[in-house]
C-alpha positions in Angstrom: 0.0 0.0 0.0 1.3 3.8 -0.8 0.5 7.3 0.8 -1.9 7.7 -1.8 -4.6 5.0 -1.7 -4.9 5.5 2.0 -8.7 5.9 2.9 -7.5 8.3 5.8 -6.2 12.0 4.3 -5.3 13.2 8.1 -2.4 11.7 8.7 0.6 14.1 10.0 3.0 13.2 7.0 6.2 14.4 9.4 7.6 13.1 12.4 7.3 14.6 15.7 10.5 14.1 16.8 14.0 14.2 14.8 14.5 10.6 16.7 11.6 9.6 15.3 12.2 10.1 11.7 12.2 6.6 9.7 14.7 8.9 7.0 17.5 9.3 9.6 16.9 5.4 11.7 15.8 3.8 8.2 12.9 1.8 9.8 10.0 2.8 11.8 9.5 2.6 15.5 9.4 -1.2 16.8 7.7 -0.6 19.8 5.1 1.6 19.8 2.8 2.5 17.1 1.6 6.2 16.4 -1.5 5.8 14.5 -1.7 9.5 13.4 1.6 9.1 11.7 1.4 8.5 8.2 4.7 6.2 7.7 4.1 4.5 10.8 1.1 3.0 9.7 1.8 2.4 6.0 4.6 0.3 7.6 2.4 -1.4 10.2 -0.1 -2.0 7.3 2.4 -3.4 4.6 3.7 -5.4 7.7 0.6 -7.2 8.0 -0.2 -7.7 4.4 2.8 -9.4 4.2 2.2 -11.6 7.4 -0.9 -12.5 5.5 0.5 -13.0 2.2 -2.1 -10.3 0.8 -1.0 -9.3 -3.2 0.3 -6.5 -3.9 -2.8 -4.4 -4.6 -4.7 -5.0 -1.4 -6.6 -1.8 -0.9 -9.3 -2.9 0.7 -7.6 -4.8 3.2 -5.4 -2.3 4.0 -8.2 0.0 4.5 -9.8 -2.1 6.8 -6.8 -2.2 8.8 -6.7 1.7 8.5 -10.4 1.8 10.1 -9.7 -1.1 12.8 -6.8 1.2 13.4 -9.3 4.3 14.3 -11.9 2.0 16.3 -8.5 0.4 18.6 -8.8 1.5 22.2 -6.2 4.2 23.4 -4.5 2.0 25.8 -3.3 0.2 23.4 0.3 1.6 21.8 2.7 -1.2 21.5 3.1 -3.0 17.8 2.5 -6.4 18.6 -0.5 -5.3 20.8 -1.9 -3.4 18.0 -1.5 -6.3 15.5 -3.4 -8.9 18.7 -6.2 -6.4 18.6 -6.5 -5.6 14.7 -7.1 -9.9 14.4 -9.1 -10.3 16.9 -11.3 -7.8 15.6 -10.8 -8.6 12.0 -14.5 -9.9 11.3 -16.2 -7.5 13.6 -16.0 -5.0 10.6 
């Protein structure tokens, strides 16, 4: 999935904090997940479609992802944690 065929146009496309920049550590953050990021969760969304073997074009998975994404509880930050919750919830939508 790219910038562009996300569903969600409010992403902050910068980010917050010059550790934090994927450009300068060449990955995104392992730990915790910052939804309103834009790289963070194209990476945590191409993660997953290729845990699940999804083809290269899968828009509508990813944007489900995207949604599950806006409906996960707050308390919830960490990646793997994030990824629990997205399956668990995966037919719910």
């Amino acid at each position: 999935m790219t910038a562009g065929q996300l569903h969600f146009k409010d992403y902050d496309k910068k980010a917050k904090e010059e550790g934090d920049n994927p450009n300068l550590r060449g990955f995104p953050d392992n730990a915790l997940l910052a939804r309103k990021e834009q790289y963070e969760v194209l990476a945590f969304i191409n993660h997953i479609a290729k845990l699940n073997k999804w083809n290269a074009d899968a828009g509508a998975a990813g944007h489900k992802v995207e949604k599950l994404l806006r409906k996960m509880p707050s308390d919830i930050r960490g990646r793997q944690k994030a990824y629990e919750w997205v399956s668990a919830n995966w037919n719910t939508m």
